[in-house]
C-alpha angles and dihedrals in degrees: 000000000000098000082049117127092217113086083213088066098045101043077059102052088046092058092046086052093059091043080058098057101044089055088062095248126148108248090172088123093071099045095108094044093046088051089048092063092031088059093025111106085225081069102043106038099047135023113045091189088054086047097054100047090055092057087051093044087043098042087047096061102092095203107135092214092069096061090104100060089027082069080044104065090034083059097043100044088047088069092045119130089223111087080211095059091044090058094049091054087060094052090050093052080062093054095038088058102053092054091040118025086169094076091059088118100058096038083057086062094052092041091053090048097043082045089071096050115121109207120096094233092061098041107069085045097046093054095042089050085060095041086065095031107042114349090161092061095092080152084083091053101059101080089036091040099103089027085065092047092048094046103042097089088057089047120112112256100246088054089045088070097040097048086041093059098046097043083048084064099042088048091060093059095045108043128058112235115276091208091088124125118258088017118169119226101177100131085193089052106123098151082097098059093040105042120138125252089236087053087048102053083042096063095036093105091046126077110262106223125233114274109175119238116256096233089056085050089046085058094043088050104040089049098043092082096053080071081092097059117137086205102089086212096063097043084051084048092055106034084057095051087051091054096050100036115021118081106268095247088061089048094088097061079086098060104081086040088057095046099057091062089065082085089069134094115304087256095057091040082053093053098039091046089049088058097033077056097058097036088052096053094059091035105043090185106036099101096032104110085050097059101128092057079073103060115120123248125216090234094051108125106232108255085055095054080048091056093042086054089047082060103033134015128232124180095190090063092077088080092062122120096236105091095202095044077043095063095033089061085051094050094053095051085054086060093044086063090048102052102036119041099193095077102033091112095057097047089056102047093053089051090054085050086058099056083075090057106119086226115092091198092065088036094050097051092044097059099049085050088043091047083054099049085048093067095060089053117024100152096055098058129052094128090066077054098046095049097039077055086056092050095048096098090054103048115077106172100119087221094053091049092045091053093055094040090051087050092049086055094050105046099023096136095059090057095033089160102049107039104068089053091056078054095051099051092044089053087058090059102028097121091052096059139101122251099248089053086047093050088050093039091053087048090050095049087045087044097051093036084066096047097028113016093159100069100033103036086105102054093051100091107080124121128221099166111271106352104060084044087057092048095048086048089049102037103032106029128186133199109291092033109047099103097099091039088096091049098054096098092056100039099044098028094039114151096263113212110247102259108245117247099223129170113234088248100059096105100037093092091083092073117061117270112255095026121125080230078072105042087057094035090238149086113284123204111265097027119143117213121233103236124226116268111274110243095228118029121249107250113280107219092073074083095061119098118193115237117227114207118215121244107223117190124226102243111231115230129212106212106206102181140156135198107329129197125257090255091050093048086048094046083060097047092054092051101051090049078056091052100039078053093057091042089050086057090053095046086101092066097036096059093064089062128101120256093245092048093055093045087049093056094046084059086051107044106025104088108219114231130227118177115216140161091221131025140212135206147167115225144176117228120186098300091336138097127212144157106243120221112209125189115225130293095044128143105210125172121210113259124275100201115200126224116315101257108247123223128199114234105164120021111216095233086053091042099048096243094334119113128180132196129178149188142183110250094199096217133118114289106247092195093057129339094237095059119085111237111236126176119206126195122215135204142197103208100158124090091252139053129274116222133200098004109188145139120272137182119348129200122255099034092220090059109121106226121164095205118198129252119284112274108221100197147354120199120223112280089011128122140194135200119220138181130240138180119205127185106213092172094228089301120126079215111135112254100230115205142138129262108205146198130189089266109023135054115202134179126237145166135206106199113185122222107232084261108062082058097079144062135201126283125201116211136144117254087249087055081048098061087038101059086033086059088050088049103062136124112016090010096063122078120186142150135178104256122195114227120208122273093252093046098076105105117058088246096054093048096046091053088043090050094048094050102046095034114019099256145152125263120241128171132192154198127209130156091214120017135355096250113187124193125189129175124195136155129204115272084223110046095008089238115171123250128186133180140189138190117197114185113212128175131303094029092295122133131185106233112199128180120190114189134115094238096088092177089053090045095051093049091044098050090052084050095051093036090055090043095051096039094060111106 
């Protein structure tokens, strides 16, 4: 397939091929046939699609050896005409770098030139390409900076988020932090770029307040509508950028937009509520008119009720069957007591209520976030102490005993009744207990032998390994270890800090939101750090790119007319009053130009007039060339030929470094006036000289070729133009030969398009009619074409013609019919060719061709028929 001649076989063997790869299989095999159409003009002239593929299949072959023509064909591509192309060079830079972080240099030069390209499909690949080569060279996004904000609502959504994240970094070097005090938001506030020096001097000694810089509105503004997306990734994207960019009043314009991804998949609703999350604990308010987004479904999976608690708090929720999504509901209201004093009471209360629930899960977890709350407020709340006391014998969580036996110990003179016998009862199941509740249950009997020794001297004796050792030493002291015994009450009844209440997403903002760094709470590999605001803002102007106007030429026009009818003499009066009256408007303007410019533009614009009862032209036709033969009363303009169609003889990765390209320069041979003129253009594009480039053997051997002089040598990057002459004897046949080096031998083929075998031919409109009556029968081809719907009037064709063939432009006027001529004889055997167009109603034209060479008038009728036919 890939040796195959149709484009079809081998875009499908390029696709296999890379089926083949990312299965892991080994398409080495193929390495020398992919290369070959890689390099093969079939693959790079036609088909964009077939271009592209072969890049993919190239760039995805991770043999080292290949690096050199892999930079090839990324250089190359990123020259291609194709936009698709184009983006297929900037994944395989990507490619290119990881197997070879030595070419870095040179992929920076593709990425800044493909950086300035202008078309959507290019723009998201080329970032990301950065983003992976070079992020650190903000130097590149200056000049491309507002392009990429213009263009970002027309990118693709995949290279939204990618040109999102890295503008969001280069924002936070160039612009100075919006979240100052006393900051200005006006858009339409100019008074900051105008001021007066005397202004200026006058408010040196005061402190300027904040104005944002218009290019860090521009990115505000351009990304606000992608809110809308209906990709989650790019409403995250954005949403992220807002909260690290935008002032903090205009930051809530995200949160309807994020809660309506809630709506989403349980993935995405993982992702959003982890950022929600964040976003919620250092703007408590932010997500509040949106409270019912954060109820709980029963069909929540568990991690995703967790995450809706982390954002809202229910206290309903504890009665949930889910134990985890239970004490995380617990948890949260802990925090809500925490955070907002006004309604501390009736968190705990509820939370007291708790310790009766029949389930020791929730028990378990009120009384260690009760035991937490405790600590902020001691003194207020011995009966919670009291009545945790009363609960001890029915819970039975080692976590949950050791919490109220830790706050028996602590405040145990605040409950001096209760809590020996606490002591007492543990003493009668200390050995059944588990370590945390013995280490409590230690603390509590050294505790209460320093406030109420009577009562508990006693129970004090108890080992548990060190730590009771430790105690007896510090709180009964004998001869040689008293030294610490002054030191207990300190050390034991020491003013302990309140915990902090904090939510599991507290420290996460330092990571930027939407990052997988901030999913996992750390640092990924890859992640790029947003770095703080600078404290005066980069010069600006590194962003302005200068604008080039183009110089467009007046075209001169040759007037050829005969005798022409009243009307027509009175449509061109009144046109040139109309004229004279838009002159007249621009007299102004005109008078403050020089004498000689304004000479120089009457020769330019001012058509001179011959009057002539027949007319000859040249003309370029599609890909031939005639003399036209016009009857009288016609109106032609001489031709404006477009740019000489360029045709790829020799491919530079072929070649070694060689590359040839040709044309047909449509002119007389000056070797021998049978031969075709062609020019070809050679390059050097390797990184060393060629030397002695000729031409070698050509098949057939008969073939009459006139080569061009040896060329001795040809310097890295340089290029040279020759001449050739090639007899084609009248055959559109290919003409084979070899283009050689001193050391390298490569074929090559040169096949005309009909019309390049042909030149001009001069003759009246009376000799016209005379050859196309001796060319009649067999030796006339024709066929009812149907022109395109625009191409009805002779203007229209003729601007319709020049921009789909490269040829030159003719109008007409008739009072009947349109009514073309065109003469023309073989370069070879100087046979005569005309042709004739006669336009009839509903944009259809008779197309006739007379000439004796029946092979050259078939092709040439499907060329002009195809050319005539374009809209």
């Amino acid at each position: 397939m890939l040796e195959s001649n149709k484009d079809s076989l081998k875009l499908e063997a390029m696709k296999r091929v890379v089926g083949l790869i990312a299965k892991g299989k080994n398409a080495s095999e193929l390495f020398p046939a992919v290369v070959k159409n890689v390099a093969s003009k079939n693959i790079e002239d036609p088909n964009q699609f077939i271009r592209g593929s072969a890049l993919r299949v190239l760039s995805s072959i991770r043999v080292p050896i290949i690096v050199p023509i892999m930079m090839l064909a990324i250089k190359e591509a990123a020259a291609d005409l194709s936009p698709y192309v184009r983006k297929t060079s900037a994944h395989a830079i990507q490619k290119l770098y990881s197997m070879d972080p030595d070419q870095k240099e040179q992929l920076i030069e593709v990425i800044e030139k493909l950086l300035k390209d202008k078309s959507t499909l290019v723009a998201g690949s080329v970032v990301m390409a950065f983003e992976e080569v070079c992020p650190d060279r903000i130097d590149l996004i200056h000049k491309n900076y507002r392009k990429l904000c213009n263009l970002l609502v027309d990118v693709e959504e995949w290279g939204q988020v990618v040109i999102i994240s890295m503008l969001t970094r280069y924002a936070r070097t160039q612009f100075t932090s919006p979240w100052k005090e006393g900051a200005m938001f006006d858009e339409n506030n100019e008074k900051a770029f105008y001021d007066s020096d005397s202004e200026e001097k006058k408010d040196q000694t005061e402190a300027q307040p904040y104005i944002m810089d218009p290019d860090h509105r521009l990115l505000l503004r351009n990304t606000k509508p992608l809110l809308q997306s209906r990709n989650t990734a790019v409403v995250m994207s954005v949403a992220q950028l807002y909260w690290h960019l935008a002032p903090k009043h205009e930051v809530n314009i995200v949160t309807k937009s994020l809660v309506r991804l809630l709506r989403s998949h349980r993935e995405v609703q993982y992702i959003v509520l982890q950022n929600i999350a964040t976003m919620s604990i250092q703007r408590k308010g932010m997500f509040e008119p949106f409270m019912k987004s954060f109820y709980v479904r029963s069909t929540d999976a568990t991690h995703i009720k967790t995450l809706k608690v982390a954002a809202s708090l229910f206290c309903t929720y504890v009665k949930s069957q889910d134990k985890a999504f239970a004490a995380a509901t617990i948890q949260a209201i802990g925090r809500c007591a925490t955070n907002i004093s006004e309604v501390t009471d009736t968190c705990l209360n509820g939370l007291v209520l708790l310790l009766s629930n029949r389930d020791e899960t929730v028990v378990a977890e009120s009384v260690v976030v009760i035991k937490k709350l405790l600590q902020t407020q001691p003194t207020q709340h011995s009966e919670i102490i009291k009545h945790m006391a009363k609960l001890f014998d029915n819970i039975t969580v080692s976590m949950a005993r050791a919490s109220i036996l830790w706050l028996m110990g602590e405040y145990c003179e605040r409950v001096p009744k209760i809590a020996p016998d606490v002591l007492r009862k543990m003493a009668k199941t200390f050995t059944a207990e588990e370590d945390i509740v013995k280490l409590q249950t230690v603390n509590l009997a050294a505790k209460l032998y320093l406030t109420n020794s009577k009562q508990t001297k006693l129970l004090t004796h108890y080992d548990i390994r060190d730590r009771t050792r430790f105690i007896r030493q510090l709180i009964v002291p004998n001869e040689k270890s008293g030294a610490l015994n002054k030191y207990a009450r300190r050390i034991l009844l020491a003013p302990k800090p309140a915990p902090v209440l904090e939510s599991a997403f507290k420290d996460r903002d330092r990571y930027q939101l939407g990052t997988l760094s901030h999913s996992l709470n750390t640092k990924a590999t890859g992640y790029l750090e947003l770095s703080d605001w600078p404290a005066v803002a980069p010069d600006q102007s590194v962003r302005n790119v200068e604008v080039i106007e183009p110089v467009r030429n007046p075209d001169t026009l040759l007037i050829i007319s005969g005798s022409e009818s009243e009307e027509e003499s009175s449509e061109e009066s009144d046109k040139t009053s109309s004229d004279s009256g838009k002159s007249s408007s621009g007299s102004e303007k005109s008078s403050s130009e020089s004498e000689p410019e304004q000479k120089k533009k009457k020769k330019m614009t001012k058509a001179p007039q011959k009057k002539n009862s027949e007319g000859i032209i040249f003309l370029n036709l599609c890909l031939l060339r005639f003399i036209p033969v016009f009857p009288m009363s016609l109106q032609v303009t001489t031709p404006s030929f477009g740019p000489v169609k360029t045709y790829e003889l020799l491919h530079h990765m072929t070649g070694k470094g060689l590359s040839a390209k040709y044309h047909f320069s449509r002119q007389p041979c000056l070797y021998q006036p049978s031969m075709v003129a062609v020019q070809v253009i050679l390059t050097n594009s390797s990184d060393h000289s060629l030397e002695e480039i000729h031409i070698g053997d050509r098949s057939p051997a008969s073939l009459n070729i006139h080569c061009f002089n040896t060329i001795e040598r040809l310097e890295p990057e340089a290029s040279v133009t020759v001449s050739m002459g090639i007899d084609f004897s009248d055959s559109t046949q290919a003409a084979n030969f070899q283009l050689c080096t001193k050391e390298d031998q490569f074929s090559v083929s040169i096949q005309p398009a009909v019309g390049e075998l042909l030149m001009p031919s001069t003759m009246t409109e009376q000799d016209f009619s005379k050859e196309q009556g001796k060319l009649l029968g067999m030796n006339e081809t024709s066929a009812t074409i149907t022109m395109a719907t625009a191409n009805t009037s002779s203007q229209a064709i003729s601007k319709q013609v020049l921009c789909a063939a490269n040829v030159g432009v003719v109008s007409s006027k008739t009072l009947f019919l349109l009514t073309c001529r065109f003469a023309g004889r073989t370069v070879s055997s100087r046979a005569l060719v005309l042709v004739s167009l006669e336009l009839k109603e509903s944009s259809t034209a008779l197309l006739t061709i007379n000439t004796e060479k029946s092979v050259m008038a078939s092709m040439l009728l499907r060329d002009l028929k195809q050319a005539l036919a374009q809209a």
